[in-house]
MDAnalysis code that builds the backbone (N, CA, C; Angstrom):
import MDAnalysis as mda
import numpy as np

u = mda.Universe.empty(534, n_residues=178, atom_resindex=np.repeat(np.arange(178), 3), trajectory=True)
u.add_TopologyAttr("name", ["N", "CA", "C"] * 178)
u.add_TopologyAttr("resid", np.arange(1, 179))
u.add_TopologyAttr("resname", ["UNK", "UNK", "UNK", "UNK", "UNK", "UNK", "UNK", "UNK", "UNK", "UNK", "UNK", "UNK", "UNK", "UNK", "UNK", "UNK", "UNK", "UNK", "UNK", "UNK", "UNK", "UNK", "UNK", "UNK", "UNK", "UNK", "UNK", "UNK", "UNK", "UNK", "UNK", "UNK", "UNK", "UNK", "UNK", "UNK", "UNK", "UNK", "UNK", "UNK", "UNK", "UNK", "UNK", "UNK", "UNK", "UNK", "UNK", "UNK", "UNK", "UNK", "UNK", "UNK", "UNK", "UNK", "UNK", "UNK", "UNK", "UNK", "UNK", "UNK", "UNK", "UNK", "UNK", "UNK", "UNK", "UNK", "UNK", "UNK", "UNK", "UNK", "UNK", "UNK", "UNK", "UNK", "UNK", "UNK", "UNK", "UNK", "UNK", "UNK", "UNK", "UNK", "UNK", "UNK", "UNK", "UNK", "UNK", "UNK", "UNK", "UNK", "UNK", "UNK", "UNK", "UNK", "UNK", "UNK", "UNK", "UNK", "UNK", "UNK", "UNK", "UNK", "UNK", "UNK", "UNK", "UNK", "UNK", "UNK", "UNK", "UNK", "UNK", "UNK", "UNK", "UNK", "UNK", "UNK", "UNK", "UNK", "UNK", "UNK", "UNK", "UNK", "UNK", "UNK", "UNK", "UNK", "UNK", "UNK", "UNK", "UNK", "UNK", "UNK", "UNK", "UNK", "UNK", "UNK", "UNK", "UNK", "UNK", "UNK", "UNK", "UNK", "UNK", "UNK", "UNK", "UNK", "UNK", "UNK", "UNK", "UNK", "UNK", "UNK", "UNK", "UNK", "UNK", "UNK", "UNK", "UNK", "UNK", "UNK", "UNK", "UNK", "UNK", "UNK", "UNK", "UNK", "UNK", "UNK", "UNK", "UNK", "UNK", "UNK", "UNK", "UNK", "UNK", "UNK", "UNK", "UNK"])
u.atoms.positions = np.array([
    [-15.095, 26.570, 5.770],
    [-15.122, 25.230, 5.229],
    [-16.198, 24.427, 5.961],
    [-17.100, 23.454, 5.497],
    [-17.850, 22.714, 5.555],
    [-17.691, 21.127, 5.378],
    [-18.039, 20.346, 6.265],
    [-18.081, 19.014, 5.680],
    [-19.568, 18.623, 4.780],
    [-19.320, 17.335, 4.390],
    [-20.507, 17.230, 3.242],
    [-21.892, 17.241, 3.999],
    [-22.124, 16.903, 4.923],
    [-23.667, 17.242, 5.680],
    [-23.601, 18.425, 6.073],
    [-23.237, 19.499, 5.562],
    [-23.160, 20.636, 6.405],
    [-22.853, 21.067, 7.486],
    [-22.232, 20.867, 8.327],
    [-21.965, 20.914, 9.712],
    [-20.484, 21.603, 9.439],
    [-20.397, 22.802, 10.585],
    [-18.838, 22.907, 10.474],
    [-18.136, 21.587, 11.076],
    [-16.791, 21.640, 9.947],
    [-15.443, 20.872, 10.730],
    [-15.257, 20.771, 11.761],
    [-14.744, 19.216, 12.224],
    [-14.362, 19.033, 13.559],
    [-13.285, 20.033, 13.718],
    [-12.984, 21.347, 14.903],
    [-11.120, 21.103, 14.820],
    [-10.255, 20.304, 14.532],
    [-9.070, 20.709, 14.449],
    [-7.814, 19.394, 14.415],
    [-7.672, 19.172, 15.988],
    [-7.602, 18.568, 15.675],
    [-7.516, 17.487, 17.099],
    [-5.137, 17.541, 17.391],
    [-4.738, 17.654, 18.105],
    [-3.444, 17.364, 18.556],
    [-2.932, 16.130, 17.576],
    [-3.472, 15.143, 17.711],
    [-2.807, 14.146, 16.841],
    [-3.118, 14.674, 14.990],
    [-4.118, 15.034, 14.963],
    [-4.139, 15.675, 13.359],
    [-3.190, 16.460, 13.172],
    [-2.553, 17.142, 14.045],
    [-1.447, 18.488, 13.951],
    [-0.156, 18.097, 14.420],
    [0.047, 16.987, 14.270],
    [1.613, 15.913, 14.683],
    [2.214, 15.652, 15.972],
    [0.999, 16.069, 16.819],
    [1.442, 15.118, 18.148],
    [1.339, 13.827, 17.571],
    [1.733, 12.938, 19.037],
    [0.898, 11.374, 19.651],
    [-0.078, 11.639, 19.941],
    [-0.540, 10.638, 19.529],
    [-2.056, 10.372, 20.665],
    [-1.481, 9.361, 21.638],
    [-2.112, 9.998, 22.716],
    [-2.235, 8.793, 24.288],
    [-2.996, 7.805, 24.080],
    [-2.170, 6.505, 24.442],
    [-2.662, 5.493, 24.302],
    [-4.287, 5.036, 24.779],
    [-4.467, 5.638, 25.819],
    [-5.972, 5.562, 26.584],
    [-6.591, 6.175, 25.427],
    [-6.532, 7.601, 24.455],
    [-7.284, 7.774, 23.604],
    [-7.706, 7.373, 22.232],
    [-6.215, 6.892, 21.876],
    [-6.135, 6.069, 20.752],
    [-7.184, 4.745, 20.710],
    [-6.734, 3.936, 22.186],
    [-7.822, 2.934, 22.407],
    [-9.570, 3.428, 21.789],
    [-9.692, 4.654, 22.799],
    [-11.024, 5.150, 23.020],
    [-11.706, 5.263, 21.765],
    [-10.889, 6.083, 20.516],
    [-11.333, 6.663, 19.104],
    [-11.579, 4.750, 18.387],
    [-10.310, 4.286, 18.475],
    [-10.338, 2.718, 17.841],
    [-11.283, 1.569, 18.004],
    [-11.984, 1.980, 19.664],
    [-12.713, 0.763, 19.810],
    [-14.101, 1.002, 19.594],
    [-14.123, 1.993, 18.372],
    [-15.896, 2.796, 18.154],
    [-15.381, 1.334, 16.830],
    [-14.592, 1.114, 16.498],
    [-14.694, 0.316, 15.552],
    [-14.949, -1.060, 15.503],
    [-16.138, -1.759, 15.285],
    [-16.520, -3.175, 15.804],
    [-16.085, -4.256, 15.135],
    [-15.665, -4.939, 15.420],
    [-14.639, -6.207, 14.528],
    [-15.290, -7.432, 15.259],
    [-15.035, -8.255, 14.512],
    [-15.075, -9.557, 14.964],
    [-14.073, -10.501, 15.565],
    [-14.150, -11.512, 16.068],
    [-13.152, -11.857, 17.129],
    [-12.431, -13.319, 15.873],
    [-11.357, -13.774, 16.136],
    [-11.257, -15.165, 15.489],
    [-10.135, -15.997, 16.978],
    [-9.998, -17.451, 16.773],
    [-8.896, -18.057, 17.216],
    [-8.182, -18.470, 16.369],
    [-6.596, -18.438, 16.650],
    [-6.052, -18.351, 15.183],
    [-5.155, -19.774, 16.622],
    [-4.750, -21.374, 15.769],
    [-4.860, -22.376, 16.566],
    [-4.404, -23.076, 15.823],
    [-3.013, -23.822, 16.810],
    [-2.095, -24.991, 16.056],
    [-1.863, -25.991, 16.364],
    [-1.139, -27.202, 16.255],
    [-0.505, -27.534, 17.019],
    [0.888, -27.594, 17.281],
    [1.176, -28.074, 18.341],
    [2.779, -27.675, 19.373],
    [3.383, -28.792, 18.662],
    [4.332, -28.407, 17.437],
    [5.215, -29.679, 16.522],
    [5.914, -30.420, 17.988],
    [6.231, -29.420, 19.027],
    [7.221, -30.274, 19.705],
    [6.734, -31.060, 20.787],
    [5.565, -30.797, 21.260],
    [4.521, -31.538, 22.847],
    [3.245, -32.248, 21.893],
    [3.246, -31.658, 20.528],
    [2.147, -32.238, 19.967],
    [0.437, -31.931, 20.568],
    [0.357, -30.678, 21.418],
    [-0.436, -30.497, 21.883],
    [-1.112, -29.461, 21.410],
    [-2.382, -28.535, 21.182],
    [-3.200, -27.878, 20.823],
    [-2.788, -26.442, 21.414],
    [-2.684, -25.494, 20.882],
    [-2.614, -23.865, 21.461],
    [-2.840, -22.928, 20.617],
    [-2.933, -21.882, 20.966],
    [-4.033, -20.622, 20.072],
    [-3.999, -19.908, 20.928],
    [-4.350, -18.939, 19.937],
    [-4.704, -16.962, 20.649],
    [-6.027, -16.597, 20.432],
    [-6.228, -15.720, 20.789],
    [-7.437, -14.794, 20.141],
    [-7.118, -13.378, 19.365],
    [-7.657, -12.855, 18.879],
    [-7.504, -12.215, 17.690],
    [-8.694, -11.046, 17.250],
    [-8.898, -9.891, 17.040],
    [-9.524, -8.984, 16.706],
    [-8.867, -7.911, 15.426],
    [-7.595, -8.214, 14.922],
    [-7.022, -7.858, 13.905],
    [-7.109, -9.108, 12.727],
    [-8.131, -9.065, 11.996],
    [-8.251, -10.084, 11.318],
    [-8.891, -9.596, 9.783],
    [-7.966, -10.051, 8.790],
    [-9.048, -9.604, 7.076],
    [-8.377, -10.392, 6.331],
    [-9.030, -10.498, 5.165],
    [-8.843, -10.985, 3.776],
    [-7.515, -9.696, 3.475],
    [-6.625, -10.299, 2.558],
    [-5.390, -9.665, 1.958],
    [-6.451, -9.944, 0.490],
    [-6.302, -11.143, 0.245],
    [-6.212, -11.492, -1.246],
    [-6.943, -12.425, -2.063],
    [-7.505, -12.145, -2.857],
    [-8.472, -13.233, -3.508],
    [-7.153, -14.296, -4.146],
    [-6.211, -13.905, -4.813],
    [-5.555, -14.639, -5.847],
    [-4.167, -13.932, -5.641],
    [-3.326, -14.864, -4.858],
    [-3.456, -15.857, -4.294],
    [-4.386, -15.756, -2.958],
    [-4.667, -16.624, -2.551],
    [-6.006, -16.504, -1.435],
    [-5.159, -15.924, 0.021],
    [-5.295, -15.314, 0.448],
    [-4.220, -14.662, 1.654],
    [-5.112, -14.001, 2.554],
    [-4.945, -14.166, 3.911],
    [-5.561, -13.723, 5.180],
    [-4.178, -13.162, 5.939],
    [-4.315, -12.230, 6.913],
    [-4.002, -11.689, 7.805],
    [-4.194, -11.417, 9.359],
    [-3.576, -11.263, 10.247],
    [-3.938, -11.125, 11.437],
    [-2.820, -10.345, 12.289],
    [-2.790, -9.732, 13.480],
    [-2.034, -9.210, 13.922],
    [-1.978, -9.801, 15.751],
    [-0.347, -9.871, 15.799],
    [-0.250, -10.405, 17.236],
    [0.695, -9.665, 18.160],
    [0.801, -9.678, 19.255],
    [1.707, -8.886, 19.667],
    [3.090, -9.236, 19.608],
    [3.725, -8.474, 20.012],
    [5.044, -8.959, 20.503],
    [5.048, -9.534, 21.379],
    [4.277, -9.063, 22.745],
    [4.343, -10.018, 24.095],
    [3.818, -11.407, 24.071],
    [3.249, -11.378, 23.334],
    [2.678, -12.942, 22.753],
    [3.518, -14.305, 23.244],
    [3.100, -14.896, 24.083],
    [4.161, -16.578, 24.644],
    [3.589, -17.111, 23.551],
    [2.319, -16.922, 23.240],
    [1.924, -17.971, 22.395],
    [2.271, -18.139, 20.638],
    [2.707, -17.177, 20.306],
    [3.014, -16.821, 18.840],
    [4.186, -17.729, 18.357],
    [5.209, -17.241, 19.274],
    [6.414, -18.474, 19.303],
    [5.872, -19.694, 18.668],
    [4.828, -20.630, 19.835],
    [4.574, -21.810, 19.777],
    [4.108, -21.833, 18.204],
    [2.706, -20.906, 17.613],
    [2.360, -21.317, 16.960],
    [2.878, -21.101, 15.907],
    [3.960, -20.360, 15.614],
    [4.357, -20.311, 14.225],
    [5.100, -21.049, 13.871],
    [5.979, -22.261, 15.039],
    [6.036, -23.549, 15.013],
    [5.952, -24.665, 13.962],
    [4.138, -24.658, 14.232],
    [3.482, -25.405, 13.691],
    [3.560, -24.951, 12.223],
    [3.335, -26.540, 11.310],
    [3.181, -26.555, 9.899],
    [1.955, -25.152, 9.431],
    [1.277, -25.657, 10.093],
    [-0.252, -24.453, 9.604],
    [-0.789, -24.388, 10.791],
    [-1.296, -23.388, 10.470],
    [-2.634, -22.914, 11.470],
    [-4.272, -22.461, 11.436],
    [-4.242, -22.285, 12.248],
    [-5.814, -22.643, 11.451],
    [-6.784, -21.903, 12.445],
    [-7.337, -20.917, 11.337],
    [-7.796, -19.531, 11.757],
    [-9.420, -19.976, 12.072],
    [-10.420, -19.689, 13.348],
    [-11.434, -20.380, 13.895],
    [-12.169, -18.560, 14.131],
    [-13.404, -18.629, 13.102],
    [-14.149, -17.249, 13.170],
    [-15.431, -17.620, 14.437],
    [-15.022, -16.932, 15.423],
    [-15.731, -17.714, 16.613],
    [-17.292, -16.945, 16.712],
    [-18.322, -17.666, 17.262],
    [-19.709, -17.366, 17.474],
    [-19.748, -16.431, 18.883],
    [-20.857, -15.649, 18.905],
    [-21.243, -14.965, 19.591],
    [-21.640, -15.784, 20.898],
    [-21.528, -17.000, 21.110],
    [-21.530, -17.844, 22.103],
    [-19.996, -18.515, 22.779],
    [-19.762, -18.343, 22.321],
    [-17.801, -18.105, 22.450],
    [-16.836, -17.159, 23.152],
    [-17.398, -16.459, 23.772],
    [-16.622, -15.436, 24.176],
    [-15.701, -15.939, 25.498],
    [-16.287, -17.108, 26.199],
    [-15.149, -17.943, 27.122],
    [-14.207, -18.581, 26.449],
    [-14.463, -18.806, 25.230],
    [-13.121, -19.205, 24.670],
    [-11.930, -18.252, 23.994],
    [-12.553, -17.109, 23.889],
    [-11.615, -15.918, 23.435],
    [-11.166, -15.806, 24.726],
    [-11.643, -15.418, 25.813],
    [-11.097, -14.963, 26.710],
    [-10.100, -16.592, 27.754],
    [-10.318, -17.602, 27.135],
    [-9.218, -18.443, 27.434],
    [-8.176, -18.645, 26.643],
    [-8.237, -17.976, 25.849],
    [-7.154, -18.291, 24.840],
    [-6.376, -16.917, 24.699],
    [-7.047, -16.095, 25.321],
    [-5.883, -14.792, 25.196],
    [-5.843, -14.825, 26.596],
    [-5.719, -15.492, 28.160],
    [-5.192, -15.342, 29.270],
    [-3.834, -16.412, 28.733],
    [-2.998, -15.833, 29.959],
    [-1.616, -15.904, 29.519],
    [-1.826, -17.903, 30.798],
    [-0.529, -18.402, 30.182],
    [-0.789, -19.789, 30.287],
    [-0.742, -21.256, 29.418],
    [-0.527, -21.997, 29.560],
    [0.305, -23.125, 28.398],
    [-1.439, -23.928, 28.548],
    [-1.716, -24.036, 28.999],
    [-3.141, -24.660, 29.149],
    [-4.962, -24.285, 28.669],
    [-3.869, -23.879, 26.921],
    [-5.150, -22.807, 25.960],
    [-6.120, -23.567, 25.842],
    [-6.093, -25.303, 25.683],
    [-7.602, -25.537, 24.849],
    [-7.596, -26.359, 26.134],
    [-7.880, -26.116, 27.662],
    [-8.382, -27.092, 28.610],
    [-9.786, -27.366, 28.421],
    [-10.503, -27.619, 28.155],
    [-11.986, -28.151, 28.436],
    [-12.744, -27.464, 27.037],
    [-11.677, -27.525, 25.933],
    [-11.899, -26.886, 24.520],
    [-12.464, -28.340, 23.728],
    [-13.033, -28.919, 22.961],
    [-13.565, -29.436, 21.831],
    [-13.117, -29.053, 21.074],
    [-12.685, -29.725, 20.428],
    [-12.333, -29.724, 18.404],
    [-11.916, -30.530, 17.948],
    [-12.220, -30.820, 16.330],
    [-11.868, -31.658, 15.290],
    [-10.514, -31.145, 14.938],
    [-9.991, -31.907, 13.719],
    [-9.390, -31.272, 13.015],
    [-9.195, -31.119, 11.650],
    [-8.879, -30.061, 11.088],
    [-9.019, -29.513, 9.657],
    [-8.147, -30.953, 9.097],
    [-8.271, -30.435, 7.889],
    [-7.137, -31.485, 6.869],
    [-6.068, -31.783, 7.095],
    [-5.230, -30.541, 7.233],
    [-3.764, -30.340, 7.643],
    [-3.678, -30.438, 9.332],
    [-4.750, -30.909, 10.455],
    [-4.471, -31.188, 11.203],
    [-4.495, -30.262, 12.002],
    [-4.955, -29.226, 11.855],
    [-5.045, -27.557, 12.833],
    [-6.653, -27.943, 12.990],
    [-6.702, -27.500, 14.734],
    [-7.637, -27.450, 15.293],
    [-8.759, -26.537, 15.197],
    [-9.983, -27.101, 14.350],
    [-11.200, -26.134, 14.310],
    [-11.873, -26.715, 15.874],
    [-12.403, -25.587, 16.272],
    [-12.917, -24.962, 18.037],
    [-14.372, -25.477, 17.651],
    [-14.879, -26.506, 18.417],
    [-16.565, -26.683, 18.364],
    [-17.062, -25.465, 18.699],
    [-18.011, -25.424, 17.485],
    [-18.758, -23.945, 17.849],
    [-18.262, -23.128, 16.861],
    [-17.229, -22.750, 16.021],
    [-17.104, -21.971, 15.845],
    [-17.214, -21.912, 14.171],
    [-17.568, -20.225, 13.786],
    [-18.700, -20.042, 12.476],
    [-18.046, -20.986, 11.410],
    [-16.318, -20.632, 11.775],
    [-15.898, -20.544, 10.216],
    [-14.631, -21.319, 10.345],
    [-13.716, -22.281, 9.799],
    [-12.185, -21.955, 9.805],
    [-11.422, -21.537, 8.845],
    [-10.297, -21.384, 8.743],
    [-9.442, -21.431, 7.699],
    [-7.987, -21.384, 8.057],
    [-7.467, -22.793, 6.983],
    [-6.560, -23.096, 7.259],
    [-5.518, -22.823, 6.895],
    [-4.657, -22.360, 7.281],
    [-3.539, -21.760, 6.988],
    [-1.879, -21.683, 7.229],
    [-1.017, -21.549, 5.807],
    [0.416, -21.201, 5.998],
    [1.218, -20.350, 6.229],
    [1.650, -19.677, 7.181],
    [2.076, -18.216, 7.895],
    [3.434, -17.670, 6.018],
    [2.988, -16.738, 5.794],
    [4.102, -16.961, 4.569],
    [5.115, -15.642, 4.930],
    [4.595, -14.774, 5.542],
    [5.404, -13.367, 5.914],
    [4.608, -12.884, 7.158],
    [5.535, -12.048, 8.031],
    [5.658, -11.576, 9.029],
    [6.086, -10.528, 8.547],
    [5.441, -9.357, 9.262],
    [5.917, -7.522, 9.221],
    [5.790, -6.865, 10.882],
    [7.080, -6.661, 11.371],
    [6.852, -5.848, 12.201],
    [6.592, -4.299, 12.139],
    [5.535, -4.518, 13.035],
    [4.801, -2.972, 12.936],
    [4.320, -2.613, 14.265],
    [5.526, -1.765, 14.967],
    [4.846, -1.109, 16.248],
    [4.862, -2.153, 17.116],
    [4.139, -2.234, 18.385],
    [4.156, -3.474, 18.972],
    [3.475, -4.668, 18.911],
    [3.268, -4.694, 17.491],
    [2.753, -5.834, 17.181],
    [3.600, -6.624, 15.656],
    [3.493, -7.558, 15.176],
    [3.581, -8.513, 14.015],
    [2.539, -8.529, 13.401],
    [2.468, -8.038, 12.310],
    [1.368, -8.443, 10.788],
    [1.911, -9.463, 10.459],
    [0.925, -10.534, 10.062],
    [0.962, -11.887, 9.987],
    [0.127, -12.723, 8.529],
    [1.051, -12.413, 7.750],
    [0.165, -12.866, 6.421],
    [0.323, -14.356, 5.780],
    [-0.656, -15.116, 5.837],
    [-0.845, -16.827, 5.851],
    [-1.901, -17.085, 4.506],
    [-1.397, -17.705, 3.574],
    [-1.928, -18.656, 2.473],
    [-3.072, -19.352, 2.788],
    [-4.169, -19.178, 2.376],
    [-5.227, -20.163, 2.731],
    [-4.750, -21.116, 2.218],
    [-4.903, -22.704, 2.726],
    [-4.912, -23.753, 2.118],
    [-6.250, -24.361, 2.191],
    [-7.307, -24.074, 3.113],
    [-8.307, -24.798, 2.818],
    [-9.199, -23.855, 4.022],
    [-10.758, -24.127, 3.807],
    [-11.776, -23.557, 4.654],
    [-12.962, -23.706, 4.155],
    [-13.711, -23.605, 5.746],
    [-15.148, -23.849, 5.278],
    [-16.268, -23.634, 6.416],
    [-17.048, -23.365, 6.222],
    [-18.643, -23.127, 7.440],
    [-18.536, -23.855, 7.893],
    [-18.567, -23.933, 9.670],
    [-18.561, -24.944, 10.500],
    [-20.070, -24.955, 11.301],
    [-20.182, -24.018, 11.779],
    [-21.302, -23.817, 12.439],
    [-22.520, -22.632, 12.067],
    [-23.686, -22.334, 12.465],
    [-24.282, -21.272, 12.008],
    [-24.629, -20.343, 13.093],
    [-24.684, -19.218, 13.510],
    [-24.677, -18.882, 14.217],
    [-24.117, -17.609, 13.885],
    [-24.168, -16.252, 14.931],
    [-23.973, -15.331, 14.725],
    [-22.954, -14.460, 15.745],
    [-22.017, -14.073, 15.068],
    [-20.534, -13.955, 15.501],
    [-20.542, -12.982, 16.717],
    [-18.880, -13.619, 17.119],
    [-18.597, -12.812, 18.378],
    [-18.157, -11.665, 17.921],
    [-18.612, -10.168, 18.733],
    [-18.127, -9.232, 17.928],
    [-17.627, -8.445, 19.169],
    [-16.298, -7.404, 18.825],
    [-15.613, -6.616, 19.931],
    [-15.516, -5.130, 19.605],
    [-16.193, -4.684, 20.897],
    [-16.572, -3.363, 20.551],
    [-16.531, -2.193, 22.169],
    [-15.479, -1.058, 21.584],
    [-15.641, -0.307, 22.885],
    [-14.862, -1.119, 23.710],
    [-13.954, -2.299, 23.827],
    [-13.308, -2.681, 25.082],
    [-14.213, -4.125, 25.731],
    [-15.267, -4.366, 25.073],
    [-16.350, -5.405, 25.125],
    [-17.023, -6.422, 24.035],
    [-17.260, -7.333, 24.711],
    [-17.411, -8.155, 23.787],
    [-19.416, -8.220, 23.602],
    [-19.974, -8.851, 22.661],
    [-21.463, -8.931, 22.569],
    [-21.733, -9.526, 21.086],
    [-22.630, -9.550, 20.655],
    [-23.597, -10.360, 19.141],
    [-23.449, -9.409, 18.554],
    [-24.320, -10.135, 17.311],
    [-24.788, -9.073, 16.424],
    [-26.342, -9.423, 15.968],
    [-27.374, -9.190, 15.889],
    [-28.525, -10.004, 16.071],
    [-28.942, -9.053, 14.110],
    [-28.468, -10.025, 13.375],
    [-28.451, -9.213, 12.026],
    [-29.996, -9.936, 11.529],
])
């Protein structure tokens, strides 16, 4: 047997043949895959204050009805807070941003300290700087593994900034110079 460039087949690999894969490898094979980063950002109905995560599980579900997705963990302090809130409001962050991903996914009640932002319609915090938002109503939750699939209604969005996105790759963060 042959694959389509000619080359013999990889072997099966242990996990092709119904092991697990080890988590260190699973990582290793997964992070050849480059994604983009978002802050997904609410506010605290009960302190009335600003908080958010960061995010690398992020896509379109649905044109009609308009539906986005994201995935969070279970260990998450912050998920609690934000699902809280009325909406939230998903922030597609720039390749100049990467201190704010990495403040918003260290653990800590003090996510947007020395953060900038407006706010959307519904009052969810778009991040100065960042490409894109969209605002959103959490409508279903799926647990899956150690994480929550997280599927939210667009209610509104739009280009904030121009610039060229933060992207995560291999365990690292960097541009994309398209």
């Amino acid at each position: 047997m042959h694959s389509p460039n000619g080359n013999a087949p990889t072997p099966l690999s242990p996990v092709a043949s119904g092991a697990t894969a080890d988590q260190a490898r699973f990582r290793s094979v997964l992070g050849r895959f480059a994604t983009g980063v978002v802050a997904v950002a609410g506010i605290d109905p009960v302190g009335g204050l600003p908080t958010g995560l960061a995010a690398n599980s992020f896509t379109s579900v649905s044109l009609d009805p308009p539906l986005v997705a994201f995935c969070v963990a279970h260990t998450s302090s912050t998920w609690p807070v934000l699902r809280r809130a009325e909406t939230v409001c998903v922030n597609i962050l720039g390749q100049r941003q990467e201190h704010v991903c990495r403040q918003l996914a260290a653990k800590g009640a003090a996510k947007f300290a020395g953060l900038t932002w407006s706010s959307a319609p519904s009052g969810g915090p778009v991040i100065d700087g960042a490409l894109a938002w969209i605002e959103c109503a959490v409508e279903q939750e799926h647990v899956a593994g150690d994480h929550v699939i997280v599927v939210a209604r667009v209610l509104d969005l739009d280009v904030h900034h121009d610039d060229e996105p933060l992207v995560f790759y291999r365990g690292g963060y960097g541009g994309f110079d398209g």
